[in-house]
C-alpha positions in Angstrom: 110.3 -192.9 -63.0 109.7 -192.2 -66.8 111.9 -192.2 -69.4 112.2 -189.4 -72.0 113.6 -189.5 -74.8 114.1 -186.7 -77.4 114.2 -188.3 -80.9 117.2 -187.9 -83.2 115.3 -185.7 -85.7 114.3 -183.1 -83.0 117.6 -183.0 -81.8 119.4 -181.9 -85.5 116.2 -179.4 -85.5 117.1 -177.6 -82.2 120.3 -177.0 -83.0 119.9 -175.5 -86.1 120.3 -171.9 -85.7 116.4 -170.8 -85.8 115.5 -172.9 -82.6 118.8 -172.7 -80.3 116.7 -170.4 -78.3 113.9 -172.7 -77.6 116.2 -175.3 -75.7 115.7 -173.8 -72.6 111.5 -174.5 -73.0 111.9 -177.5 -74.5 113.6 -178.4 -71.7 111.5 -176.9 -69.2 108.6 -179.0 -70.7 110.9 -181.9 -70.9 110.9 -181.5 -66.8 107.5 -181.3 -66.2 106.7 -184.6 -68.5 109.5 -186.4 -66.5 107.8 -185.1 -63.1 103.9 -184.6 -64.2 103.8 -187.6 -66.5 100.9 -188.1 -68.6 98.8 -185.2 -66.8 100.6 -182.9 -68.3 99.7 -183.5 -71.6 96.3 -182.6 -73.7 96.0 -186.2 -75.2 95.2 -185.6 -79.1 95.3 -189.6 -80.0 95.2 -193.0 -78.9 96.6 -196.1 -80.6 96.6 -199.4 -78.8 99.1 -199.0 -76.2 100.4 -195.3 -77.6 99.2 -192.0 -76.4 99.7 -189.2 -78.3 99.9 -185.6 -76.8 101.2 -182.1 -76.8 102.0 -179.0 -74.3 101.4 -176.0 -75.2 104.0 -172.8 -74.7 101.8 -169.5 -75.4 105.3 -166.9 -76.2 106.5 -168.4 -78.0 103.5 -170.1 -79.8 105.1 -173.8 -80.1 103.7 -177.0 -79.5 105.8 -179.9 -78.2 104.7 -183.4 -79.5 105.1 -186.7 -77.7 104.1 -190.1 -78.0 103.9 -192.1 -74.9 104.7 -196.1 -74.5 102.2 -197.2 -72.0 103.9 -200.8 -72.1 107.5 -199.5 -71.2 106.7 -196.2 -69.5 108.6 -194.1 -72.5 108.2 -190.9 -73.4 109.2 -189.8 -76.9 109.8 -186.2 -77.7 108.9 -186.3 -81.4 108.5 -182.4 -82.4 108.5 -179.0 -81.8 106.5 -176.4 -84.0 104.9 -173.5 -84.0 101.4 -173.1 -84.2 100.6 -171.9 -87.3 101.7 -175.9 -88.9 99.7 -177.4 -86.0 97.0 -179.4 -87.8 100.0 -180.7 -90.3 101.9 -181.7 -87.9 99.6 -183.3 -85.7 97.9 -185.4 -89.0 101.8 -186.6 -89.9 102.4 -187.6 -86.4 99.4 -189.2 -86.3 100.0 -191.5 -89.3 103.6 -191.7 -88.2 102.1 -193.5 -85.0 99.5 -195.6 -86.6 103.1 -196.9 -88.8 105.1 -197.3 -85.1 102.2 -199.6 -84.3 103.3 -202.1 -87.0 107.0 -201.9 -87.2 108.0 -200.2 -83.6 108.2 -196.3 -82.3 112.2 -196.8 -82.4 111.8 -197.4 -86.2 109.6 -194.5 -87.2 111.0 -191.7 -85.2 114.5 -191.5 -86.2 
């Protein structure tokens, strides 16, 4: 069984006011990476043993972000935006990964 875990970040951003009523479909997507595992994910990146990936909610038009640890089967819920910022979010994470590789995921995404 995978383990998910929603970075400390994301959690201070869905409870600000704006997002408290997108914790419900976070946490419906949360479910179906926990049950669905890597299939349900459109991969956008691959760094040594990272995957990077994102699901898609249409209404809302959000984008969660995770970043998968092949090594230790972990799945890191990194962000939640809408799709207007997608290519600027996606380019951060990306480098934000590629900096996880040399000092460790639980380093970068705090």
């Amino acid at each position: 069984m995978s383990n998910i875990v929603l970075v400390p970040s994301l959690q201070k951003k869905l409870h600000k006011p704006m997002y408290r009523s997108h914790l419900l479909l976070v946490n419906k997507l949360c479910n179906k990476v926990k049950t669905l595992g890597k299939n349900a994910l459109k991969i956008l990146d691959v760094e040594d043993y990272y995957l990077f990936g994102e699901l898609k909610v249409m209404k809302p038009p959000y984008r969660l972000y995770v970043v998968v640890d092949q090594r230790k089967d972990i799945y890191y819920i990194v962000d939640w935006e809408h799709k207007d910022n997608q290519e600027k979010i996606i380019n951060s994470l990306k480098d934000k990964l590629a900096l996880a590789i040399e000092i460790g995921l639980e380093k970068v995404f705090i």
